[in-house]
mmCIF file as Biopython writes it, N, C-alpha, C and O atoms, coordinates in Angstrom:
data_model
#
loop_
_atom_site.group_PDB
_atom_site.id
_atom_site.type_symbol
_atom_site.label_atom_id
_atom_site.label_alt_id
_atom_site.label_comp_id
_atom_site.label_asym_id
_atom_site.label_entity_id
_atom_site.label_seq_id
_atom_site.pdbx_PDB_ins_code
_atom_site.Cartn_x
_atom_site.Cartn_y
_atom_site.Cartn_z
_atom_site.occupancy
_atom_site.B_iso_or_equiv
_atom_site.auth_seq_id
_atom_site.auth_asym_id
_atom_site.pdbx_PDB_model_num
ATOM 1   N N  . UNK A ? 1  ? 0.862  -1.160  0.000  1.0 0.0 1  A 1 
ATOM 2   C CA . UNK A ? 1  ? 0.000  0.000   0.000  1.0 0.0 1  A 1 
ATOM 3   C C  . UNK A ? 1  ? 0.907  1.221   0.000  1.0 0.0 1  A 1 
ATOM 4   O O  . UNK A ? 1  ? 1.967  1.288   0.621  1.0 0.0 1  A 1 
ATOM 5   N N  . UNK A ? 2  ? 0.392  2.165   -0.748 1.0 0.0 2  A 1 
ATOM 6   C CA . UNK A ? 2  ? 1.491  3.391   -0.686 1.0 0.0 2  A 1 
ATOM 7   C C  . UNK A ? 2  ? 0.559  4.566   -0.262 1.0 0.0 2  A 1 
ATOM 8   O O  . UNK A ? 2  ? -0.652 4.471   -0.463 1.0 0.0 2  A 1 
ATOM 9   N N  . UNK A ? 3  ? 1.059  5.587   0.277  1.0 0.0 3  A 1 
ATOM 10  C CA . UNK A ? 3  ? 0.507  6.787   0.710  1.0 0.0 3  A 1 
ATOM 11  C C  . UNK A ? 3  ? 1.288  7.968   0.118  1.0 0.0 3  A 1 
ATOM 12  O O  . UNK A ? 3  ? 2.509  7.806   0.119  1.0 0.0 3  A 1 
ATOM 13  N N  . UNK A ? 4  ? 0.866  9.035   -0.350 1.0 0.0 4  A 1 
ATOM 14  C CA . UNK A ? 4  ? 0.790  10.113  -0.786 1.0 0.0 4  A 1 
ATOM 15  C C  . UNK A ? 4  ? 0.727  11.386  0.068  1.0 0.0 4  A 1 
ATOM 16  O O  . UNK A ? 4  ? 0.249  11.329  1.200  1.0 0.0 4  A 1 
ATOM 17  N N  . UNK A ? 5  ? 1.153  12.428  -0.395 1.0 0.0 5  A 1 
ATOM 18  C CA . UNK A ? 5  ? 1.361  13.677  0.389  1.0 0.0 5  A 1 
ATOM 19  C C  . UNK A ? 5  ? 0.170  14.512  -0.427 1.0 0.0 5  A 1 
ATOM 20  O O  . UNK A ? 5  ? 0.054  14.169  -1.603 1.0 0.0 5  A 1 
ATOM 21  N N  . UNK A ? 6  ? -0.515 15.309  -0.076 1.0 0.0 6  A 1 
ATOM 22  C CA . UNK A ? 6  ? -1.104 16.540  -0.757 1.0 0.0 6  A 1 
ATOM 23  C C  . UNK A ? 6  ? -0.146 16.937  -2.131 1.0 0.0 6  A 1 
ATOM 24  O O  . UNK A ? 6  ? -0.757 17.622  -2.950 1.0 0.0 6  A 1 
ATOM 25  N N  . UNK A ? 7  ? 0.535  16.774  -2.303 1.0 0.0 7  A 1 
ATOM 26  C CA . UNK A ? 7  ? 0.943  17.257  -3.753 1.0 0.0 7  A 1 
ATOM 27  C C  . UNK A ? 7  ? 1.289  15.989  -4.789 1.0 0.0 7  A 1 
ATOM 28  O O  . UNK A ? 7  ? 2.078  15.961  -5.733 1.0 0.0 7  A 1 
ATOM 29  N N  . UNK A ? 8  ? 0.451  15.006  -4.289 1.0 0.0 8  A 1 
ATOM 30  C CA . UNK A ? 8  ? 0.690  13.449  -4.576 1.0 0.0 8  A 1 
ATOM 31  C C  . UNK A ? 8  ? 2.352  13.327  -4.895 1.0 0.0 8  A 1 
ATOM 32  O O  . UNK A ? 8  ? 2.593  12.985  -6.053 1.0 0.0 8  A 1 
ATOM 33  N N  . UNK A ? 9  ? 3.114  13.477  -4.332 1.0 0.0 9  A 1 
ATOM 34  C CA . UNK A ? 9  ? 3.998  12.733  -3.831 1.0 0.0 9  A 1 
ATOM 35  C C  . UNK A ? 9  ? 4.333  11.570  -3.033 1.0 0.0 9  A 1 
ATOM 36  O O  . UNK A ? 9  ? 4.182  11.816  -1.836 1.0 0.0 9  A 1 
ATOM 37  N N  . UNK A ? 10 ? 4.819  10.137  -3.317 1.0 0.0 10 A 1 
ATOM 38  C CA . UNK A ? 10 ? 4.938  9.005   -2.536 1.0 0.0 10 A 1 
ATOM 39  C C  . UNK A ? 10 ? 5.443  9.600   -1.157 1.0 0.0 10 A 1 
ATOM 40  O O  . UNK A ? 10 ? 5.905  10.740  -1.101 1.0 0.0 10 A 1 
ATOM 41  N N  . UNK A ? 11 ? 5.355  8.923   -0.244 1.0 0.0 11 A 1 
ATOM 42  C CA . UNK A ? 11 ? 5.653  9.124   1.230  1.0 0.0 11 A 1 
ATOM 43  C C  . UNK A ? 11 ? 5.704  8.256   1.669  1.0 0.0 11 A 1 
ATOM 44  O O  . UNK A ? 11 ? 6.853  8.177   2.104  1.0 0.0 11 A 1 
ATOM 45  N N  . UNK A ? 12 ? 4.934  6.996   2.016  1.0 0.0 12 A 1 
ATOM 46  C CA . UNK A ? 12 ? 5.146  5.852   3.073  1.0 0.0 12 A 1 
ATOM 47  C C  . UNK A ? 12 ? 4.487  4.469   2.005  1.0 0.0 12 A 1 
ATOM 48  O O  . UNK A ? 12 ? 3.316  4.484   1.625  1.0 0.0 12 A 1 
ATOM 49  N N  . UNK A ? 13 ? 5.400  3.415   1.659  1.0 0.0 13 A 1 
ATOM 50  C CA . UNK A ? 13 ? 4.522  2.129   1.223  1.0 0.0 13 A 1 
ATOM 51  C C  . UNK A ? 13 ? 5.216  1.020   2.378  1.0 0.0 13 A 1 
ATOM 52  O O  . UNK A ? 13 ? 6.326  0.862   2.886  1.0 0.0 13 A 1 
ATOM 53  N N  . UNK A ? 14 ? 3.912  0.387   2.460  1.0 0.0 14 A 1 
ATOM 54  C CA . UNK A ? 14 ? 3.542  -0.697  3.203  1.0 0.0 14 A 1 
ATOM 55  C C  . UNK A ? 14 ? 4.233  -2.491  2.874  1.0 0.0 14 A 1 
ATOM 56  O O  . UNK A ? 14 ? 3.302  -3.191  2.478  1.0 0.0 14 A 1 
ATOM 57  N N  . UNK A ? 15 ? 5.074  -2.992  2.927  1.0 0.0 15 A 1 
ATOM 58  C CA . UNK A ? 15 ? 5.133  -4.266  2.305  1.0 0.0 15 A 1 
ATOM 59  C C  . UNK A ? 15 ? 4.362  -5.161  3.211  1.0 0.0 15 A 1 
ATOM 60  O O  . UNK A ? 15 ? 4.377  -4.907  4.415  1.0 0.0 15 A 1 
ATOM 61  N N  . UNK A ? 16 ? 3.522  -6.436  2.652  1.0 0.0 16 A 1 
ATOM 62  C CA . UNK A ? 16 ? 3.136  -6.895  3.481  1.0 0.0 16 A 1 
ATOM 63  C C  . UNK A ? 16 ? 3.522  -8.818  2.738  1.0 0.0 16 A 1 
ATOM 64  O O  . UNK A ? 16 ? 2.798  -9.810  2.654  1.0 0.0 16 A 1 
ATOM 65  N N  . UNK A ? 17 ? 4.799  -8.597  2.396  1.0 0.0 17 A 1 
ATOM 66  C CA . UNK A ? 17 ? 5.406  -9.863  1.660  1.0 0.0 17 A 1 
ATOM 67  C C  . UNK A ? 17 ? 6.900  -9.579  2.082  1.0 0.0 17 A 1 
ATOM 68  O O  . UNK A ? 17 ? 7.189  -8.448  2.473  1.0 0.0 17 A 1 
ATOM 69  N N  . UNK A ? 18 ? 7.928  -10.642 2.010  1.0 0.0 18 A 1 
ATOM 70  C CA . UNK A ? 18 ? 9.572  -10.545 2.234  1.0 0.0 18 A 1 
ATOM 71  C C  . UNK A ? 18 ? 9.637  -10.616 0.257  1.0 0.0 18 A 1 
ATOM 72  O O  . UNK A ? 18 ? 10.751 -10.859 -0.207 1.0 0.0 18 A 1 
ATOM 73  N N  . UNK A ? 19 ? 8.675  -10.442 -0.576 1.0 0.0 19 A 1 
ATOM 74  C CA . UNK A ? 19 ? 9.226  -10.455 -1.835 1.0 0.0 19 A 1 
ATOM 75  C C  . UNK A ? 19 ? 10.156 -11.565 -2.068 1.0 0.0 19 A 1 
ATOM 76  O O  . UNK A ? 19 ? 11.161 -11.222 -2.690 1.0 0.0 19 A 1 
ATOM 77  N N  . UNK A ? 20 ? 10.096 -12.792 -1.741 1.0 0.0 20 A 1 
ATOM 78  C CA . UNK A ? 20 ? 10.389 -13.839 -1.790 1.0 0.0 20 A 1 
ATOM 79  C C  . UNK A ? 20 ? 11.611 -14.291 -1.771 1.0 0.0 20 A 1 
ATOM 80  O O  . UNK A ? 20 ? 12.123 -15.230 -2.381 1.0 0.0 20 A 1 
ATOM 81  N N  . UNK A ? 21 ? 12.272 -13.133 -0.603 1.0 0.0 21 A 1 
ATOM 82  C CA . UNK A ? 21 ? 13.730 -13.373 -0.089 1.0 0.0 21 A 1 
ATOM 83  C C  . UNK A ? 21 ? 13.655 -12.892 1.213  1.0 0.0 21 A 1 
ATOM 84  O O  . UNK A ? 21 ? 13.678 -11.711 1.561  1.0 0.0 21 A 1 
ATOM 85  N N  . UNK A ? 22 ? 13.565 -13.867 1.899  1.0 0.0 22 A 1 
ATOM 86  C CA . UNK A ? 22 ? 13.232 -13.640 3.462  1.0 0.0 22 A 1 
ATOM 87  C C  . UNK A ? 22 ? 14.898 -13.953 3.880  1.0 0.0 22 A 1 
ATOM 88  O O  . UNK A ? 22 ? 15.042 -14.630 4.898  1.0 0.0 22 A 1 
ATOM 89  N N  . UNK A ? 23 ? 15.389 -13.778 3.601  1.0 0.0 23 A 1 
ATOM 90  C CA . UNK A ? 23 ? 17.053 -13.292 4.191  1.0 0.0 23 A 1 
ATOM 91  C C  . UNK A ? 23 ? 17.194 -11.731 4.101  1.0 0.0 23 A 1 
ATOM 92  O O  . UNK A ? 23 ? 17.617 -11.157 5.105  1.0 0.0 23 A 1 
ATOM 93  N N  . UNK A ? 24 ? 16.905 -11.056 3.083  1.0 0.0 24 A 1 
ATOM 94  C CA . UNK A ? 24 ? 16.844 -9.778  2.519  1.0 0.0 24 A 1 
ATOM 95  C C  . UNK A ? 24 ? 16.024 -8.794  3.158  1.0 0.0 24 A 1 
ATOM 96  O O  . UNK A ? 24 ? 16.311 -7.598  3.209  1.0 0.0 24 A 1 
ATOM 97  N N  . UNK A ? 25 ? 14.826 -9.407  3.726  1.0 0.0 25 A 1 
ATOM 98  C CA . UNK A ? 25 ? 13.638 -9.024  4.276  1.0 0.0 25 A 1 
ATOM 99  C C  . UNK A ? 25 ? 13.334 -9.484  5.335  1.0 0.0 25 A 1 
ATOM 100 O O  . UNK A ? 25 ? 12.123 -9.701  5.282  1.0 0.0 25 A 1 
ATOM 101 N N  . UNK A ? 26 ? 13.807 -9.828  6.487  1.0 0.0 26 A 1 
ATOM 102 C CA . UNK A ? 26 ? 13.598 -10.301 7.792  1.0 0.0 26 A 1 
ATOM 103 C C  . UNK A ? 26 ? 11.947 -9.969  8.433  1.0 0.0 26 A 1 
ATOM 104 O O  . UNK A ? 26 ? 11.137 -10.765 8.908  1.0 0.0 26 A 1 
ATOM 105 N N  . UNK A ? 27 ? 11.868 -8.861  8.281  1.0 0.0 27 A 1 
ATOM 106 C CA . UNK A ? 27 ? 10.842 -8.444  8.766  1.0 0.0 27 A 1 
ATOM 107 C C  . UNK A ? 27 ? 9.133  -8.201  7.982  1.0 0.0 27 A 1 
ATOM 108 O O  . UNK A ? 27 ? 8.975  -7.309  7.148  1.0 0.0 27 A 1 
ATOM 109 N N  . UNK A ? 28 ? 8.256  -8.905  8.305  1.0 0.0 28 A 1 
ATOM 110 C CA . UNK A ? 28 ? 7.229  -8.860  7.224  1.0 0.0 28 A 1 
ATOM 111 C C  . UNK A ? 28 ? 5.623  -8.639  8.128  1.0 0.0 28 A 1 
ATOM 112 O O  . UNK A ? 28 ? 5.108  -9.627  8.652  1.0 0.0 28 A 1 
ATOM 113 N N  . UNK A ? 29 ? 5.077  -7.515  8.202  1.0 0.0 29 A 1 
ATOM 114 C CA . UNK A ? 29 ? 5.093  -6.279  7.286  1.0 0.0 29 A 1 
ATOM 115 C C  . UNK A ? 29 ? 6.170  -5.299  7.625  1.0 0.0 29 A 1 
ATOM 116 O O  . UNK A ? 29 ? 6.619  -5.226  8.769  1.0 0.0 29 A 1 
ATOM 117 N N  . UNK A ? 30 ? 6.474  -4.750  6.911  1.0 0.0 30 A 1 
ATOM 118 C CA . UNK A ? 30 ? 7.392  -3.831  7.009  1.0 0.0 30 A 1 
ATOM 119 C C  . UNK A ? 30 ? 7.071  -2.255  6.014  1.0 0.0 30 A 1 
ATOM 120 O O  . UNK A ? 30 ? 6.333  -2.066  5.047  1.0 0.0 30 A 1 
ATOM 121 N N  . UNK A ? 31 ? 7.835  -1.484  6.646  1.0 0.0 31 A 1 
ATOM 122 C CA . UNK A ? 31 ? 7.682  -0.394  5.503  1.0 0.0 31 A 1 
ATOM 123 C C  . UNK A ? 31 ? 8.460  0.246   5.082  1.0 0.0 31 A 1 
ATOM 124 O O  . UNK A ? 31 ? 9.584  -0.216  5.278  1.0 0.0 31 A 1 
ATOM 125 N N  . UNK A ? 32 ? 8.424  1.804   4.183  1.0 0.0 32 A 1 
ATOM 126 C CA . UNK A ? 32 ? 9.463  2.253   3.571  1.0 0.0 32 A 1 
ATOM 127 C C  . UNK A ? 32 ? 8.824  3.610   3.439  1.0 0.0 32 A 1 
ATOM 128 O O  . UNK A ? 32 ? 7.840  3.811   2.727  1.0 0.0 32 A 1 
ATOM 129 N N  . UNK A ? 33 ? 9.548  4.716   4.298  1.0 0.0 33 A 1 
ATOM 130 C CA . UNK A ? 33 ? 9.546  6.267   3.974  1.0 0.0 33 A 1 
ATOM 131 C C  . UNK A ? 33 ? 9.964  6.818   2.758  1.0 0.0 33 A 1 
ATOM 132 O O  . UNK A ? 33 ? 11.136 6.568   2.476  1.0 0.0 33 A 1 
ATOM 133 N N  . UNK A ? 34 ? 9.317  7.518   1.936  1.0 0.0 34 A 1 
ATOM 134 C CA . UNK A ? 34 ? 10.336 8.409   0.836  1.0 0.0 34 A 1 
ATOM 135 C C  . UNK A ? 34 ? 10.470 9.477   1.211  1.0 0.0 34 A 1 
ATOM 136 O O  . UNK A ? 34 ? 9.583  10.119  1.775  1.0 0.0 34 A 1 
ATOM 137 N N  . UNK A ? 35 ? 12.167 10.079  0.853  1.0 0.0 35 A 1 
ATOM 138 C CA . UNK A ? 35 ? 12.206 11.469  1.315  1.0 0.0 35 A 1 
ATOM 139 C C  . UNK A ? 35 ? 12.460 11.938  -0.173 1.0 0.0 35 A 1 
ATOM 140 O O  . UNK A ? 35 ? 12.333 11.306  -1.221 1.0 0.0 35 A 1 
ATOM 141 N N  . UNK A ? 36 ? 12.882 13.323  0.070  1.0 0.0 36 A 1 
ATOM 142 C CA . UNK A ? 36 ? 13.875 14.181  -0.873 1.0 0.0 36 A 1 
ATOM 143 C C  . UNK A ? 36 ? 15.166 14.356  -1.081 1.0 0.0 36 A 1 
ATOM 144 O O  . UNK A ? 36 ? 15.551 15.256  -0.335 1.0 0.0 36 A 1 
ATOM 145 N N  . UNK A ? 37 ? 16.234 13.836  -1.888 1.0 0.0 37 A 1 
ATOM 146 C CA . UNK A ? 37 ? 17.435 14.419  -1.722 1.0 0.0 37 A 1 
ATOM 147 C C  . UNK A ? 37 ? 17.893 16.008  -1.823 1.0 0.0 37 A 1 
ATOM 148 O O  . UNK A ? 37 ? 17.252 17.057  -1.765 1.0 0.0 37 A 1 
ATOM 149 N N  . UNK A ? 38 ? 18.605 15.853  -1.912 1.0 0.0 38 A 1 
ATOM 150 C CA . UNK A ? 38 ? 18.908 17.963  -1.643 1.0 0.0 38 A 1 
ATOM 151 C C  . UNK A ? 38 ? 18.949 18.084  -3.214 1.0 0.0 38 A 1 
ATOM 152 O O  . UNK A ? 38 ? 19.031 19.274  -3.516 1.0 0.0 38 A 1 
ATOM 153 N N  . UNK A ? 39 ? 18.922 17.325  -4.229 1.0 0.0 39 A 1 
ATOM 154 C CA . UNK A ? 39 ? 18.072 17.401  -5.839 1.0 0.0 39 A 1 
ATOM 155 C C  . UNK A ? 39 ? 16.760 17.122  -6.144 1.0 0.0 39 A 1 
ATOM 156 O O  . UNK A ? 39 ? 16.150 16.947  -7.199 1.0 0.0 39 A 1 
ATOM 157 N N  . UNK A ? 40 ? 16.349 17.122  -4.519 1.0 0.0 40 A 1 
ATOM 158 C CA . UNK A ? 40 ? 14.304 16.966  -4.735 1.0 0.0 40 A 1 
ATOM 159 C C  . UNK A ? 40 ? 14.370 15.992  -5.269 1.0 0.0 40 A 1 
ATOM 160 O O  . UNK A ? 40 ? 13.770 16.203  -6.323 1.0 0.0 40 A 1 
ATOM 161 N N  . UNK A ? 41 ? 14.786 14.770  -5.272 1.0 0.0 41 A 1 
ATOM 162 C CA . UNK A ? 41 ? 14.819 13.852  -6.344 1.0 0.0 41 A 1 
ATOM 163 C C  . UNK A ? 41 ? 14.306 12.797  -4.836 1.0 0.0 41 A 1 
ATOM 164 O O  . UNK A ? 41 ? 14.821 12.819  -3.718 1.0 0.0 41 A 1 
ATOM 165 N N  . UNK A ? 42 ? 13.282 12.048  -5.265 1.0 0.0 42 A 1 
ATOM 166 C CA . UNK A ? 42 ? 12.407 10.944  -4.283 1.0 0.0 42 A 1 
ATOM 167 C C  . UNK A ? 42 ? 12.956 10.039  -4.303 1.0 0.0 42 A 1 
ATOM 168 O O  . UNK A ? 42 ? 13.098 9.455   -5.378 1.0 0.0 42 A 1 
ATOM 169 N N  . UNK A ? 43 ? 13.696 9.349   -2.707 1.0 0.0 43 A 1 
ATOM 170 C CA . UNK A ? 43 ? 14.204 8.251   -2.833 1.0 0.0 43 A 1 
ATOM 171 C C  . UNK A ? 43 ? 13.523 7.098   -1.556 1.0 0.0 43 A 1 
ATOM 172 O O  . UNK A ? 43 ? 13.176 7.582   -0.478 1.0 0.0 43 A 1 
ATOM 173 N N  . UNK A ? 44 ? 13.407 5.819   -1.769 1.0 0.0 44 A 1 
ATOM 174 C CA . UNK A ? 44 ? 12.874 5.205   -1.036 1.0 0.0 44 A 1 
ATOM 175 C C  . UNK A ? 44 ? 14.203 4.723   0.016  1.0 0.0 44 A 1 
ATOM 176 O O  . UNK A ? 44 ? 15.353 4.474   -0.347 1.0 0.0 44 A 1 
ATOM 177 N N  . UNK A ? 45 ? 13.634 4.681   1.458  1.0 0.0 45 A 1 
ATOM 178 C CA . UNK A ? 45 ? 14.746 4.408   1.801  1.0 0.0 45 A 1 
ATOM 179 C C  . UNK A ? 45 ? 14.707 2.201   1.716  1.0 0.0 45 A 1 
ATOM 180 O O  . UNK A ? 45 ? 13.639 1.593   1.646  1.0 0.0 45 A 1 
ATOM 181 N N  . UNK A ? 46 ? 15.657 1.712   1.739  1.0 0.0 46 A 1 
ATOM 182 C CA . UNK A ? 46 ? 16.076 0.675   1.343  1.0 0.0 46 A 1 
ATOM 183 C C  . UNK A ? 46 ? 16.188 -0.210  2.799  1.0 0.0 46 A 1 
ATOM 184 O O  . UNK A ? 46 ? 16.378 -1.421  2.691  1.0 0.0 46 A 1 
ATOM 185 N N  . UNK A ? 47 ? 16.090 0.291   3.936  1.0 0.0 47 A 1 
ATOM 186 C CA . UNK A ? 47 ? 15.783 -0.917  5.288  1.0 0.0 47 A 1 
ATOM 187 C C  . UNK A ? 47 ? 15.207 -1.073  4.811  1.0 0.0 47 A 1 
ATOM 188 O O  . UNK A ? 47 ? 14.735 -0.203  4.080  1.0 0.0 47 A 1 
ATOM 189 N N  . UNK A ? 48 ? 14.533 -2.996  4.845  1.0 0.0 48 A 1 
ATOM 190 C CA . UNK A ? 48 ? 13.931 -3.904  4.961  1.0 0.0 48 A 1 
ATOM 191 C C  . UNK A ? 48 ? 13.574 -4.464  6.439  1.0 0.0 48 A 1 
ATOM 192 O O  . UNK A ? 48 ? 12.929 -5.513  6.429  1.0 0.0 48 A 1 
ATOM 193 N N  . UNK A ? 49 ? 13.840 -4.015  7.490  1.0 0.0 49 A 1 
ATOM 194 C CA . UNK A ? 49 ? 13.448 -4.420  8.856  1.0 0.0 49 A 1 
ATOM 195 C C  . UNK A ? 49 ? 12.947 -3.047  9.950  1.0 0.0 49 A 1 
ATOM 196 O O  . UNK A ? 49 ? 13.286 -2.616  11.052 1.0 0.0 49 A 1 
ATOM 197 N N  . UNK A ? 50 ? 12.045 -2.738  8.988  1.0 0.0 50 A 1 
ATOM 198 C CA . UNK A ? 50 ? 11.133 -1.147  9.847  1.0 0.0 50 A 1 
ATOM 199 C C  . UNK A ? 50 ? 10.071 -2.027  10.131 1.0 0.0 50 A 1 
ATOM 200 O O  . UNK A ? 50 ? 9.514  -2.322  9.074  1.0 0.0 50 A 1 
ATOM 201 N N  . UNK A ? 51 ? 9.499  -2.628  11.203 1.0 0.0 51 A 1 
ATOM 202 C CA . UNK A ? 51 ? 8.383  -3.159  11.834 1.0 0.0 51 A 1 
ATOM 203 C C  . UNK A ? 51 ? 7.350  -2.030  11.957 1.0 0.0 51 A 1 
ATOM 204 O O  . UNK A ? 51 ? 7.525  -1.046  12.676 1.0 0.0 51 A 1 
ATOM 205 N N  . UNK A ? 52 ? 6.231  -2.249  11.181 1.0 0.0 52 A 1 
ATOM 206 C CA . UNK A ? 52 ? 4.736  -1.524  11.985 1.0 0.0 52 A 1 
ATOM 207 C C  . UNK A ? 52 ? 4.757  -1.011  12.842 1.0 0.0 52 A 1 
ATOM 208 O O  . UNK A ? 52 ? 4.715  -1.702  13.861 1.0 0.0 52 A 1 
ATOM 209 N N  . UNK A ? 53 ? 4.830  0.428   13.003 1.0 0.0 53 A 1 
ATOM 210 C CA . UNK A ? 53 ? 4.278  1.070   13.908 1.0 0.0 53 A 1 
ATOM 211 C C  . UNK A ? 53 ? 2.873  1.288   14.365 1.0 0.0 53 A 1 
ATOM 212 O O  . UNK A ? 53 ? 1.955  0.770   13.729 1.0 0.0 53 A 1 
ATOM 213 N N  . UNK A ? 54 ? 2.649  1.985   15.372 1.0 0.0 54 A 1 
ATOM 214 C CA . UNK A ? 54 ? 1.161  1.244   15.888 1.0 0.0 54 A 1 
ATOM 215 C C  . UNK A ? 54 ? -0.057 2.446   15.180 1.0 0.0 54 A 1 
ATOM 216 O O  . UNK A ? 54 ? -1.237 2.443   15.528 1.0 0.0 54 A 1 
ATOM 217 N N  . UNK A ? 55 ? 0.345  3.120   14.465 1.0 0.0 55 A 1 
ATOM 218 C CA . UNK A ? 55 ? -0.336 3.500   13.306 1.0 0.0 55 A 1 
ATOM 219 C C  . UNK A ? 55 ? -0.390 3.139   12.270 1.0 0.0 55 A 1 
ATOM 220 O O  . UNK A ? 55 ? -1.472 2.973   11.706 1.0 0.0 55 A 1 
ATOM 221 N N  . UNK A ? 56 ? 0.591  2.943   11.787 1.0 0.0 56 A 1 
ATOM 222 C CA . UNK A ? 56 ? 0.424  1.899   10.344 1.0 0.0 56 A 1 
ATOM 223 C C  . UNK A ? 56 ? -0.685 0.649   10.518 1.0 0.0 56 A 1 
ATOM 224 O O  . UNK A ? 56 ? -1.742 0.458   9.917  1.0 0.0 56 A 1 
ATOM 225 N N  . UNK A ? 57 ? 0.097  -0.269  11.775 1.0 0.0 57 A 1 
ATOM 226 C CA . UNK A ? 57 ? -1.397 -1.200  12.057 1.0 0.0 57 A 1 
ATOM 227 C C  . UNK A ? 57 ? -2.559 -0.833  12.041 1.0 0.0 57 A 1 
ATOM 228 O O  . UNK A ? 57 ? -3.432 -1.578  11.597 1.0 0.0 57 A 1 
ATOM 229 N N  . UNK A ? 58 ? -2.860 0.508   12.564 1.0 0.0 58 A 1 
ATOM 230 C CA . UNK A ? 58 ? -4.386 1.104   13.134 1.0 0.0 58 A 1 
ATOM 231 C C  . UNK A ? 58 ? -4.967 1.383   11.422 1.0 0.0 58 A 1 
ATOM 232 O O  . UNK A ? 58 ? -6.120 1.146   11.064 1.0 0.0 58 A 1 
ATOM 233 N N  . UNK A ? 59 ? -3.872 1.933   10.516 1.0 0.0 59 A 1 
ATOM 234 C CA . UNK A ? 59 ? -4.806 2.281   8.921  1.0 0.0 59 A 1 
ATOM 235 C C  . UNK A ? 59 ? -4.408 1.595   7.959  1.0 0.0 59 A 1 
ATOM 236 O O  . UNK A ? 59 ? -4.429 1.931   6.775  1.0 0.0 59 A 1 
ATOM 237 N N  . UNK A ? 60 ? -3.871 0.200   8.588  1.0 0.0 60 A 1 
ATOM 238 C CA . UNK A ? 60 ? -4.023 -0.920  7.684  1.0 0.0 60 A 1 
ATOM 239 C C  . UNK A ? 60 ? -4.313 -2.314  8.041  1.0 0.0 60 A 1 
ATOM 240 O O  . UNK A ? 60 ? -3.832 -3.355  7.593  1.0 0.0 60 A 1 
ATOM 241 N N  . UNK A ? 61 ? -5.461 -2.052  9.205  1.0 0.0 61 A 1 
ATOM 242 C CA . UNK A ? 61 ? -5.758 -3.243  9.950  1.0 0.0 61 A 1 
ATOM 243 C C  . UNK A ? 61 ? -6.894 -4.047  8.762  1.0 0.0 61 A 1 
ATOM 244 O O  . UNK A ? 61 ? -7.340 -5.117  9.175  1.0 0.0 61 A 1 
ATOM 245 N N  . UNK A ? 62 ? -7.195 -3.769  7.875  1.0 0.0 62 A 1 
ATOM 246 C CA . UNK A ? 62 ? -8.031 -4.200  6.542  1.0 0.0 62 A 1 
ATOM 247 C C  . UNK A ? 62 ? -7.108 -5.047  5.572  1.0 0.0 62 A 1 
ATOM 248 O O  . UNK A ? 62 ? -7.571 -5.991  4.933  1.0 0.0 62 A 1 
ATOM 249 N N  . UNK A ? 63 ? -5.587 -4.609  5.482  1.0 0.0 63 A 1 
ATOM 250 C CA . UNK A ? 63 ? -4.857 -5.842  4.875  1.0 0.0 63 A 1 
ATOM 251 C C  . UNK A ? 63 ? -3.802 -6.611  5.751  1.0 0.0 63 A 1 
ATOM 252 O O  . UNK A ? 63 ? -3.113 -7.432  5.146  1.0 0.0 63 A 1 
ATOM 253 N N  . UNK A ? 64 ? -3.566 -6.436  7.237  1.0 0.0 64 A 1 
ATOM 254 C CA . UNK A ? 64 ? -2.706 -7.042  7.678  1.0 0.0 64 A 1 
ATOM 255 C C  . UNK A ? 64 ? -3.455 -8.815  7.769  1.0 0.0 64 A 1 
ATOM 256 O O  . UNK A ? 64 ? -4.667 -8.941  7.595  1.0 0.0 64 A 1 
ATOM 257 N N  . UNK A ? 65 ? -2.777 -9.757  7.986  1.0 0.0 65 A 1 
ATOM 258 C CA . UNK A ? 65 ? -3.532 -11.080 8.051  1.0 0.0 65 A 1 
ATOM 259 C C  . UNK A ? 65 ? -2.976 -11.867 9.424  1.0 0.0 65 A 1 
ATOM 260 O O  . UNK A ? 65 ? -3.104 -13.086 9.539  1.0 0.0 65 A 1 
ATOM 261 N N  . UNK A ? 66 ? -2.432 -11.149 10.310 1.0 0.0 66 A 1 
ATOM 262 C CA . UNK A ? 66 ? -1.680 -11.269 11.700 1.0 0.0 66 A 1 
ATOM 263 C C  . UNK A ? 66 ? -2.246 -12.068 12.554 1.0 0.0 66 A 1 
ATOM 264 O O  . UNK A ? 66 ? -1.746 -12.235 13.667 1.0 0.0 66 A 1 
#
């Protein structure tokens, strides 16, 4: 699931798979912030072991399967 900023810009996606390398991906669901580099240029950050925070659970308790 991905989320958007008011100027539809990506901001936060949701994985709720290890993408079928659970060495790579320890942690499942997990997620991924996008920021800006100092070229405004959108980058996802690349941890694979950001565990759910207890908001993410609360506005994605419709696809978690926990």
């Amino acid at each position: 699931r991905k989320y958007y900023d008011e100027t539809v810009k990506p901001r936060l996606d949701i994985d709720m798979t290890d993408h079928g390398n659970s060495k790579q991906h320890p942690v499942v669901p997990h997620y991924h912030e996008w920021t800006e580099n100092e070229s405004k240029k959108l980058i996802r950050d690349s941890a694979h072991d950001n565990g759910l925070k207890k908001w993410h659970r609360i506005a994605n308790e419709d696809i978690l399967r926990e």
